[in-house]
N, C-alpha and C positions, 0 to 999 in steps of 0.2 A: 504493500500500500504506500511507502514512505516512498518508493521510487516510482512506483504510479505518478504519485502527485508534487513530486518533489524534484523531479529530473524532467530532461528533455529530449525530443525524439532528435537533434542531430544539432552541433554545433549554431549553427545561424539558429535554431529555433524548432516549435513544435510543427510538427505537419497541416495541421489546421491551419494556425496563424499564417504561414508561408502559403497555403494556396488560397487564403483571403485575399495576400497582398498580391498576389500574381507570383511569389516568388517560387514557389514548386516545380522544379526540374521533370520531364517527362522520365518516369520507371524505368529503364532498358530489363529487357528479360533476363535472368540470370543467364549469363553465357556459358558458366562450368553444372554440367549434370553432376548428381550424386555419383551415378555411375562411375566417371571420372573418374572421383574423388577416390573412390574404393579400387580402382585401379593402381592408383600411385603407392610404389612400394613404400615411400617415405613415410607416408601416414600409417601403414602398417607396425613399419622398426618404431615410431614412436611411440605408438599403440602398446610398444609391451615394454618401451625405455619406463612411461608412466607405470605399466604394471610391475615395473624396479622398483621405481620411487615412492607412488603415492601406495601402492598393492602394499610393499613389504612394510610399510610404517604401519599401516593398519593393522596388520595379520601380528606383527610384532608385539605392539603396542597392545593390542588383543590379548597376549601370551604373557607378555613380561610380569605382570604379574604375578600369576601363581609361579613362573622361573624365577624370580629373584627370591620369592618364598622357599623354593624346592633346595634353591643352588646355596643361596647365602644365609639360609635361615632369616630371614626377614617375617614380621610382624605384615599382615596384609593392610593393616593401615601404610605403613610404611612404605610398601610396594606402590599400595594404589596414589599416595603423594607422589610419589618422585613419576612414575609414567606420569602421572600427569602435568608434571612441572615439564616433561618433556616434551608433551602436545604443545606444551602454550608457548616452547619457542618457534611455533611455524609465525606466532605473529612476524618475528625479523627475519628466522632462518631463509623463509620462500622467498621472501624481498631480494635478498642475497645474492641468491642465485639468480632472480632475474637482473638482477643489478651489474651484474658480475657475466651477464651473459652480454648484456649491451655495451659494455666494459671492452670485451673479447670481440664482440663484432665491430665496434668503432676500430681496433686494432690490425683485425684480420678481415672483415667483411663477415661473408654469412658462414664461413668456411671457421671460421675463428667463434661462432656460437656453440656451432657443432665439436667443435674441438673440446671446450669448454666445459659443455655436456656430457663429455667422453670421458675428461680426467675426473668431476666431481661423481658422477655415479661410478667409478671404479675405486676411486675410494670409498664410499659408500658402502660396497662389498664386500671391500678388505677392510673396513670397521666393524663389519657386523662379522665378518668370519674371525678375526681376531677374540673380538667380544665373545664369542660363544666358545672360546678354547680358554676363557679367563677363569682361573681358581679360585682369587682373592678378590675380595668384594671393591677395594680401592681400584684396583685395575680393570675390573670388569666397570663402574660406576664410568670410568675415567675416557674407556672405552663406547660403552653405551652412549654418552654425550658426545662424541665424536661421530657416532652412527647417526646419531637426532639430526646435529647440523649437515651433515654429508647428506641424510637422503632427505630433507626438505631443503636445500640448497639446488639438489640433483630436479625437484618438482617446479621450482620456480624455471630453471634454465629451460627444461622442457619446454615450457610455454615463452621461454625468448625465441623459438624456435619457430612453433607452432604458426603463427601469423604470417612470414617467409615463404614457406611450404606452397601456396595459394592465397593470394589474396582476395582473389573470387571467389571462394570457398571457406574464409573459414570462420564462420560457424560449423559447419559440417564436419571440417575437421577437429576443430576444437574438440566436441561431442565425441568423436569417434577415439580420438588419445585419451580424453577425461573416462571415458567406459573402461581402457585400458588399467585403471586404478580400482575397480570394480573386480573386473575379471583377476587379475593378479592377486587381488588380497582373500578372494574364493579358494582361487587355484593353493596359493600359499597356505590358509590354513588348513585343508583340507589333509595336507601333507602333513604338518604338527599334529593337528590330533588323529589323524592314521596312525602316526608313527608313534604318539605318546598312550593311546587308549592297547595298542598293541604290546608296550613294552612294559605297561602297570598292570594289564592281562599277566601278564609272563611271571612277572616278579611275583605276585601275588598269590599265583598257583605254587610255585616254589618256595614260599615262605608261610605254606599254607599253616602248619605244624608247630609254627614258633612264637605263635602269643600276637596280641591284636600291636603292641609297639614295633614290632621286630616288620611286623607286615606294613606297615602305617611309614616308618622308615623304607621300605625295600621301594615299595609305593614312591615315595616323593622321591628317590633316589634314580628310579627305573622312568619315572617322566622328566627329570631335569637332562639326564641323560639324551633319549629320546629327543628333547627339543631343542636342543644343544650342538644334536647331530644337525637338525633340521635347519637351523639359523645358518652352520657352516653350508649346508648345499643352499640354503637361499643367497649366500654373501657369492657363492661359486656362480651362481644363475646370474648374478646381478652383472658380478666383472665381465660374466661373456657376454651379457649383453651389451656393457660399455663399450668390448670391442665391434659388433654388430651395427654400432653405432655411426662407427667410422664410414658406411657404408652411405649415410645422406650426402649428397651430393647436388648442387647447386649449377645452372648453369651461368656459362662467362656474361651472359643477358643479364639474369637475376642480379647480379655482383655488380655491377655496372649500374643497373637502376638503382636498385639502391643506398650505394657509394655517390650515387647524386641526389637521390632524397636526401640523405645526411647534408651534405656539402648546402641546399639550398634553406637546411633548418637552420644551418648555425650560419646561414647569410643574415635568415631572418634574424635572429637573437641577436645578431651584431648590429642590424638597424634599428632595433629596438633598444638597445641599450640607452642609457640617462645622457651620457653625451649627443644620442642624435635625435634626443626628442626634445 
Protein backbone atom coordinates (compact mmCIF):
# COMPACT_ATOMS: atom_id res chain seq x y z
CA UNK A 1 0.00 0.00 0.00
CA UNK A 2 2.94 2.43 1.12
CA UNK A 3 4.37 2.09 -2.46
CA UNK A 4 0.98 2.20 -4.19
CA UNK A 5 0.46 5.56 -2.90
CA UNK A 6 3.74 6.68 -2.15
CA UNK A 7 5.81 6.16 -5.24
CA UNK A 8 5.67 6.78 -8.92
CA UNK A 9 5.17 4.94 -12.12
CA UNK A 10 8.50 6.34 -13.85
CA UNK A 11 10.87 9.17 -13.23
CA UNK A 12 9.14 12.27 -15.11
CA UNK A 13 5.90 11.05 -13.28
CA UNK A 14 2.80 8.86 -12.93
CA UNK A 15 1.20 7.52 -16.13
CA UNK A 16 -2.18 9.26 -15.71
CA UNK A 17 -0.76 12.69 -15.08
CA UNK A 18 1.76 12.26 -18.37
CA UNK A 19 -1.06 11.37 -20.73
CA UNK A 20 -3.30 14.29 -19.27
CA UNK A 21 -0.52 16.52 -20.30
CA UNK A 22 0.10 14.87 -23.62
CA UNK A 23 3.39 13.76 -22.38
CA UNK A 24 2.92 9.68 -22.67
CA UNK A 25 5.38 8.05 -25.10
CA UNK A 26 3.49 5.52 -27.41
CA UNK A 27 4.20 1.60 -25.60
CA UNK A 28 6.55 -0.25 -28.25
CA UNK A 29 5.71 -4.10 -27.93
CA UNK A 30 8.12 -5.96 -25.91
CA UNK A 31 10.61 -6.82 -28.40
CA UNK A 32 12.53 -9.87 -26.40
CA UNK A 33 9.85 -13.03 -25.93
CA UNK A 34 10.19 -15.18 -22.66
CA UNK A 35 11.17 -17.61 -24.99
CA UNK A 36 14.35 -15.92 -25.55
CA UNK A 37 14.93 -15.23 -22.38
CA UNK A 38 14.96 -19.09 -21.21
CA UNK A 39 17.02 -19.66 -24.05
CA UNK A 40 20.13 -17.65 -22.81
CA UNK A 41 22.41 -19.95 -21.09
CA UNK A 42 23.42 -16.91 -18.88
CA UNK A 43 20.24 -16.68 -17.18
CA UNK A 44 20.58 -20.34 -16.53
CA UNK A 45 24.50 -20.33 -14.70
CA UNK A 46 22.99 -17.45 -12.72
CA UNK A 47 19.87 -19.39 -11.90
CA UNK A 48 22.00 -21.66 -9.76
CA UNK A 49 25.02 -18.94 -8.85
CA UNK A 50 21.64 -17.50 -6.67
CA UNK A 51 20.99 -21.15 -5.70
CA UNK A 52 24.84 -20.76 -4.09
CA UNK A 53 24.03 -17.74 -2.58
CA UNK A 54 20.72 -16.84 -1.49
CA UNK A 55 19.61 -21.21 -1.51
CA UNK A 56 22.62 -22.17 0.88
CA UNK A 57 22.05 -19.10 3.45
CA UNK A 58 18.61 -20.35 3.86
CA UNK A 59 19.05 -24.03 4.14
CA UNK A 60 22.09 -23.16 6.50
CA UNK A 61 20.72 -20.62 8.53
CA UNK A 62 17.62 -23.31 8.71
CA UNK A 63 20.39 -25.87 10.32
CA UNK A 64 22.78 -23.83 12.36
CA UNK A 65 20.97 -24.08 14.98
CA UNK A 66 20.36 -27.33 16.23
CA UNK A 67 24.43 -27.67 14.64
CA UNK A 68 25.97 -25.24 16.98
CA UNK A 69 23.70 -27.01 19.73
CA UNK A 70 24.80 -30.65 18.52
CA UNK A 71 28.62 -29.50 17.72
CA UNK A 72 29.53 -26.90 20.57
CA UNK A 73 27.04 -27.76 23.02
CA UNK A 74 25.40 -24.57 22.94
CA UNK A 75 22.02 -23.55 24.82
CA UNK A 76 19.29 -23.15 21.96
CA UNK A 77 18.78 -19.72 23.10
CA UNK A 78 22.12 -19.01 22.28
CA UNK A 79 22.05 -20.74 18.83
CA UNK A 80 18.98 -19.01 17.99
CA UNK A 81 20.77 -15.31 18.83
CA UNK A 82 23.64 -15.48 17.18
CA UNK A 83 21.81 -17.13 13.57
CA UNK A 84 20.04 -14.41 13.85
CA UNK A 85 22.58 -11.67 14.52
CA UNK A 86 23.78 -13.39 11.30
CA UNK A 87 20.56 -12.75 9.20
CA UNK A 88 20.56 -9.14 10.07
CA UNK A 89 23.83 -8.47 8.44
CA UNK A 90 22.26 -8.88 4.94
CA UNK A 91 21.06 -5.23 5.87
CA UNK A 92 25.08 -4.10 4.75
CA UNK A 93 26.50 -7.48 3.73
CA UNK A 94 24.18 -7.48 0.17
CA UNK A 95 24.92 -3.64 -0.34
CA UNK A 96 28.41 -4.81 -0.40
CA UNK A 97 28.47 -6.87 -2.87
CA UNK A 98 26.57 -4.83 -5.17
CA UNK A 99 28.73 -2.16 -4.30
CA UNK A 100 31.70 -3.89 -4.92
CA UNK A 101 30.32 -5.38 -8.04
CA UNK A 102 29.85 -1.73 -9.71
CA UNK A 103 33.33 -1.16 -8.12
CA UNK A 104 34.68 -4.02 -10.59
CA UNK A 105 32.63 -3.01 -13.47
CA UNK A 106 33.68 0.63 -13.48
CA UNK A 107 37.22 -1.05 -13.41
CA UNK A 108 36.85 -3.85 -15.94
CA UNK A 109 33.48 -3.27 -17.65
CA UNK A 110 30.84 -6.12 -17.51
CA UNK A 111 33.79 -8.74 -17.63
CA UNK A 112 35.01 -7.39 -14.36
CA UNK A 113 31.31 -7.93 -12.47
CA UNK A 114 31.43 -11.31 -13.57
CA UNK A 115 34.95 -11.68 -12.29
CA UNK A 116 33.93 -10.28 -9.02
CA UNK A 117 31.18 -12.76 -8.76
CA UNK A 118 33.54 -15.57 -9.30
CA UNK A 119 36.15 -14.65 -6.48
CA UNK A 120 33.27 -13.79 -3.70
CA UNK A 121 31.12 -16.99 -4.19
CA UNK A 122 34.37 -19.09 -4.10
CA UNK A 123 35.13 -17.94 -1.12
CA UNK A 124 31.86 -18.23 0.04
CA UNK A 125 32.52 -22.08 -0.32
CA UNK A 126 35.78 -22.27 1.08
CA UNK A 127 34.16 -20.48 4.21
CA UNK A 128 31.56 -22.66 4.69
CA UNK A 129 33.64 -25.85 3.81
CA UNK A 130 36.32 -24.69 6.35
CA UNK A 131 33.50 -23.92 8.85
CA UNK A 132 32.17 -27.31 8.84
CA UNK A 133 35.72 -29.12 9.58
CA UNK A 134 36.00 -26.43 12.70
CA UNK A 135 36.26 -28.26 16.28
CA UNK A 136 36.48 -25.37 18.48
CA UNK A 137 33.70 -23.05 18.99
CA UNK A 138 36.00 -19.65 18.47
CA UNK A 139 37.18 -20.97 15.09
CA UNK A 140 34.00 -22.34 13.83
CA UNK A 141 32.02 -18.65 15.25
CA UNK A 142 35.01 -16.90 13.44
CA UNK A 143 34.48 -18.91 10.41
CA UNK A 144 30.64 -18.91 10.22
CA UNK A 145 30.85 -14.90 10.10
CA UNK A 146 33.13 -15.01 7.28
CA UNK A 147 30.49 -17.44 5.50
CA UNK A 148 27.44 -14.67 6.51
CA UNK A 149 29.50 -11.90 4.70
CA UNK A 150 30.81 -14.06 1.78
CA UNK A 151 27.52 -15.47 0.72
CA UNK A 152 25.35 -12.27 1.14
CA UNK A 153 28.10 -10.37 -0.57
CA UNK A 154 28.01 -13.28 -3.38
CA UNK A 155 23.61 -12.39 -3.46
CA UNK A 156 24.09 -8.66 -3.97
CA UNK A 157 26.98 -9.19 -6.86
CA UNK A 158 24.59 -11.42 -8.52
CA UNK A 159 22.03 -8.89 -9.12
CA UNK A 160 25.09 -6.28 -10.28
CA UNK A 161 24.95 -8.69 -12.93
CA UNK A 162 21.54 -9.52 -13.57
CA UNK A 163 20.40 -6.02 -15.23
CA UNK A 164 23.41 -6.55 -18.18
CA UNK A 165 22.24 -9.84 -19.20
CA UNK A 166 19.04 -8.07 -21.16
CA UNK A 167 17.97 -5.05 -20.65
CA UNK A 168 14.65 -5.88 -22.57
CA UNK A 169 14.07 -8.42 -20.28
CA UNK A 170 14.78 -8.18 -17.09
CA UNK A 171 12.03 -8.47 -15.01
CA UNK A 172 11.89 -11.89 -16.53
CA UNK A 173 15.16 -12.52 -15.66
CA UNK A 174 15.36 -11.13 -12.43
CA UNK A 175 12.20 -13.74 -11.57
CA UNK A 176 13.86 -16.51 -13.04
CA UNK A 177 17.66 -16.14 -10.98
CA UNK A 178 15.45 -15.00 -7.77
CA UNK A 179 13.56 -18.79 -8.02
CA UNK A 180 17.19 -19.94 -8.37
CA UNK A 181 17.25 -19.14 -4.29
CA UNK A 182 14.16 -21.14 -3.87
CA UNK A 183 15.02 -24.06 -5.69
CA UNK A 184 18.77 -24.21 -4.12
CA UNK A 185 17.71 -23.99 -0.55
CA UNK A 186 14.96 -27.05 -1.36
CA UNK A 187 17.43 -28.98 -3.03
CA UNK A 188 20.13 -28.17 -0.13
CA UNK A 189 18.01 -29.04 2.70
CA UNK A 190 16.71 -31.81 1.53
CA UNK A 191 20.26 -33.38 1.47
CA UNK A 192 20.91 -32.26 5.44
CA UNK A 193 18.02 -33.98 6.74
CA UNK A 194 18.43 -37.04 4.30
CA UNK A 195 21.80 -37.26 5.55
CA UNK A 196 21.18 -36.30 9.26
CA UNK A 197 17.52 -38.25 9.85
CA UNK A 198 19.68 -41.27 8.29
CA UNK A 199 22.70 -41.16 10.52
CA UNK A 200 20.50 -40.47 14.00
CA UNK A 201 18.50 -43.64 12.54
CA UNK A 202 21.88 -45.58 12.66
CA UNK A 203 23.21 -44.25 15.90
CA UNK A 204 20.28 -44.89 17.78
CA UNK A 205 19.75 -48.55 16.73
CA UNK A 206 23.38 -49.01 17.84
CA UNK A 207 23.08 -47.54 21.00
CA UNK A 208 19.90 -49.12 21.57
CA UNK A 209 21.00 -51.02 25.00
CA UNK A 210 22.85 -48.39 26.73
CA UNK A 211 20.43 -46.10 28.63
CA UNK A 212 18.40 -43.19 27.24
CA UNK A 213 21.83 -40.54 27.92
CA UNK A 214 24.31 -42.77 26.04
CA UNK A 215 21.48 -42.79 23.01
CA UNK A 216 20.55 -38.96 23.47
CA UNK A 217 24.54 -38.32 23.09
CA UNK A 218 25.10 -40.82 20.08
CA UNK A 219 21.98 -38.95 18.63
CA UNK A 220 23.22 -35.24 18.78
CA UNK A 221 26.69 -36.62 17.91
CA UNK A 222 25.53 -38.93 14.67
CA UNK A 223 23.46 -35.42 13.32
CA UNK A 224 26.32 -32.88 13.99
CA UNK A 225 28.30 -35.24 12.15
CA UNK A 226 25.91 -35.89 9.33
CA UNK A 227 25.59 -32.01 8.73
CA UNK A 228 28.96 -31.35 8.80
CA UNK A 229 29.58 -33.76 6.08
CA UNK A 230 26.65 -31.91 4.37
CA UNK A 231 27.91 -28.20 4.70
CA UNK A 232 31.55 -29.45 3.38
CA UNK A 233 29.71 -30.91 -0.11
CA UNK A 234 27.60 -27.75 -0.04
CA UNK A 235 30.99 -25.31 0.20
CA UNK A 236 32.25 -28.08 -2.69
CA UNK A 237 28.82 -27.28 -4.85
CA UNK A 238 29.36 -23.67 -4.31
CA UNK A 239 33.30 -23.24 -5.57
CA UNK A 240 32.31 -25.33 -8.62
CA UNK A 241 29.87 -23.25 -9.32
CA UNK A 242 32.01 -20.03 -8.96
CA UNK A 243 34.07 -21.80 -11.43
CA UNK A 244 30.96 -22.26 -13.93
CA UNK A 245 30.74 -18.81 -13.52
CA UNK A 246 33.45 -17.91 -15.59
CA UNK A 247 31.51 -19.11 -18.30
CA UNK A 248 29.13 -15.59 -18.80
CA UNK A 249 30.35 -13.85 -21.37
CA UNK A 250 29.52 -10.51 -22.68
CA UNK A 251 29.69 -9.33 -26.13
CA UNK A 252 32.46 -6.41 -27.46
CA UNK A 253 28.63 -4.45 -28.28
CA UNK A 254 27.47 -4.82 -24.66
CA UNK A 255 31.05 -3.55 -23.35
CA UNK A 256 31.05 -0.69 -25.48
CA UNK A 257 27.55 0.55 -24.69
CA UNK A 258 27.85 0.52 -21.74
CA UNK A 259 31.42 1.83 -21.11
CA UNK A 260 29.49 4.97 -22.79
CA UNK A 261 26.54 4.99 -20.54
CA UNK A 262 29.11 5.25 -17.67
CA UNK A 263 31.22 7.87 -19.45
CA UNK A 264 27.86 10.10 -20.27
CA UNK A 265 26.73 9.65 -16.21
CA UNK A 266 29.66 11.03 -14.99
CA UNK A 267 29.56 13.89 -17.81
CA UNK A 268 26.20 14.48 -16.22
CA UNK A 269 27.44 14.66 -12.60
CA UNK A 270 30.21 16.89 -13.65
CA UNK A 271 27.63 19.44 -15.13
CA UNK A 272 25.87 19.24 -12.28
CA UNK A 273 28.35 19.89 -9.94
CA UNK A 274 28.08 23.52 -7.43
CA UNK A 275 30.80 25.06 -9.75
CA UNK A 276 28.55 24.93 -12.97
CA UNK A 277 25.24 25.61 -11.51
Amino acid sequence: LVYYFFTQDTPEGNFKELKEAGKMPKLKKDEESFLSVLKDYRVWILFIVYAASFGMELTVYGTMDDYLQNTFGLTRSTAGNLVLSFALMNIFARTLGGFFGDRFGRLKGLRGRVLFLTVILALEGVMLSVFSMATSFAMGIIFLIAFSLTVQMAEGATFSVVPFINKKAIGSISGIVGAGGNVGAFLAALLLKSKSALAETNALAANANLGEEVMKAAQSAAASGAVSSGYLLIGGFVIVTALVTLAIKFSAEDEKLVKEELQKADKSVINLSPSSI
